[in-house]
N, C-alpha and C positions, 0 to 999 in steps of 0.2 A: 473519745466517747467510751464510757466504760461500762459494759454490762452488768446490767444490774439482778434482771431474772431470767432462766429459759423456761419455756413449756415446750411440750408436745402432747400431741396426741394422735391416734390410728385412727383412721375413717376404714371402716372396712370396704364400705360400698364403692371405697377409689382403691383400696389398696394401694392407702401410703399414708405418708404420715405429716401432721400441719404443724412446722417449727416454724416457733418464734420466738421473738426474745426483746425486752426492753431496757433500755439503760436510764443513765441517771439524769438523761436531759427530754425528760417525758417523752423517749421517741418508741417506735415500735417498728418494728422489720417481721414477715410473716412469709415463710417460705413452704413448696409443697417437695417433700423428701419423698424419691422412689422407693422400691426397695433395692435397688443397684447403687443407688446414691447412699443411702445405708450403710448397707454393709461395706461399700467402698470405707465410708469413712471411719464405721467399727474398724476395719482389718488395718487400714492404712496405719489410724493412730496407732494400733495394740502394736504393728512392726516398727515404726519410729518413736515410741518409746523403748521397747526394747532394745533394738540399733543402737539409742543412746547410751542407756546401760551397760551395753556389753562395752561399750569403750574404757569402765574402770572395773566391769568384771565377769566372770565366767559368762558363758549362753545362758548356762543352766541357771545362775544367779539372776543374772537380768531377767528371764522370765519368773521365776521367783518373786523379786521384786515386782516387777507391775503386775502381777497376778495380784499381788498382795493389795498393793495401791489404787486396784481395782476393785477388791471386797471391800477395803476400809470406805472408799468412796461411795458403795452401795449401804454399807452399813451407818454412813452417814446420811446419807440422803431419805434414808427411813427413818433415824430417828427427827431426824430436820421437818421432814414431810408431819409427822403430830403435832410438831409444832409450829411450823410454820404460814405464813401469811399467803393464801391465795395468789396467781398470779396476778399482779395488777395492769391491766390493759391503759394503754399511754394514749394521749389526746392527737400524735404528731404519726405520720405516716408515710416519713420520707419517700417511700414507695407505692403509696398506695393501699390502701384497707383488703385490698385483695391480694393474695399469694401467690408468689410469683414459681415458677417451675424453676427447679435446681436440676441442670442439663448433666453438668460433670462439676467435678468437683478436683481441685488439687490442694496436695497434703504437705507440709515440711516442719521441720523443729530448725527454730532461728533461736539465737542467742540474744539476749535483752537483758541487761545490766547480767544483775546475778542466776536470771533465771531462765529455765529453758521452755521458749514459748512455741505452739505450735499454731502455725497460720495455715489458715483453712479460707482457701477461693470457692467458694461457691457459684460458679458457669450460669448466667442466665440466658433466656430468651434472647439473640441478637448478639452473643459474642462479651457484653457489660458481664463485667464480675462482683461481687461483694466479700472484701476479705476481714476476716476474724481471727483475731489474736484472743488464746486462749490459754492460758495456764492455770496449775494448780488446781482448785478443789472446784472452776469453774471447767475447765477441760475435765476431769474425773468424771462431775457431776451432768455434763453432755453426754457424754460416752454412755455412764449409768441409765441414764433416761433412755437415750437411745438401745441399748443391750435390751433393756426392761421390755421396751414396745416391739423391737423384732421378736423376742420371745413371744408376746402377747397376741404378735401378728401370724405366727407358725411361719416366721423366714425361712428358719433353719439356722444352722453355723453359721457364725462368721468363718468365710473361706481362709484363708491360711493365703500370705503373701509368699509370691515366688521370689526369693534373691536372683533377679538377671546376669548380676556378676557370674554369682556361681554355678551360673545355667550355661553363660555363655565358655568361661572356663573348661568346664566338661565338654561342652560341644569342641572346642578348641583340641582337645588331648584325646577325643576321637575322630577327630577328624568328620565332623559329620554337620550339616548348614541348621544352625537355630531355627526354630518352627514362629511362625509368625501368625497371629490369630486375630 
């Protein structure tokens, strides 16, 4: 099943926000995004794509690069937005026409032929998950939407990911017991 369009949008009155998305086999999936589920999944991506990067070059490169990859995908998605086609609402509802609550959410970059895709579990009600393989200018263009509506929402920053390695490392060379939250 391959995606075909996403939307969102903020409801303020719930403070959060109504993702969906439709693929090429008229179906439609309608999810309701926290803002913890948010910005989870801003922060998550922005550090595993970087993580990837820095494996063929500097820190400072790798964010460079997805910083970059990040304005071009917003600068795309605006000029795509003048011209593009309304979201089109699909006939099928494998879930149901009602949106379901996104609990937690888990984040990874998997490898698929030549490209580096990242799979996204989105946690429902009951423990059932729904996962999303996501590359390319349709990953960008998630993230872009998503970035757009926390700003729109007054989220705030995307939080900034702790490396555990390098937490626990230090804990290690001072001799002192990792804090658990």
């Amino acid at each position: 099943m391959k995606i075909k369009q996403l939307n969102a949008s903020y409801l303020a009155h719930d403070d959060r926000l109504l993702f969906r998305f439709n693929t090429d086999e008229n179906t439609e999936f309608r999810f309701w995004f926290t803002r913890r589920v948010t910005l989870f999944i801003l922060a998550a991506t922005q550090h595993l794509i970087v993580k990837k990067l820095e494996q063929t070059h500097t820190p400072e490169a790798a964010k460079a690069i997805a910083e970059f990859g990040s304005v071009a995908a917003h600068v795309a998605q605006d000029r795509d937005q003048k011209g593009s086609e309304p979201f089109q609402p699909a006939d099928n509802f494998p879930f149901g026409a009602d949106p379901l609550l996104v609990m937690d959410v888990k984040c990874s970059l998997e490898k698929e032929l030549l490209e580096d895709i990242l799979s996204l579990d989105l946690i429902l009600p009951g423990g059932a998950n729904v996962n999303l393989k996501l590359a390319g200018s349709i990953l960008y263009g998630m993230c872009s939407l998503l970035n757009q509506l926390r700003e729109h929402a007054s989220w705030g920053d995307v939080p900034p990911v702790v490396d555990q390695t390098s937490n626990e490392q230090e804990d290690k060379k001072e001799g002192t017991k990792p804090s658990v939250h």
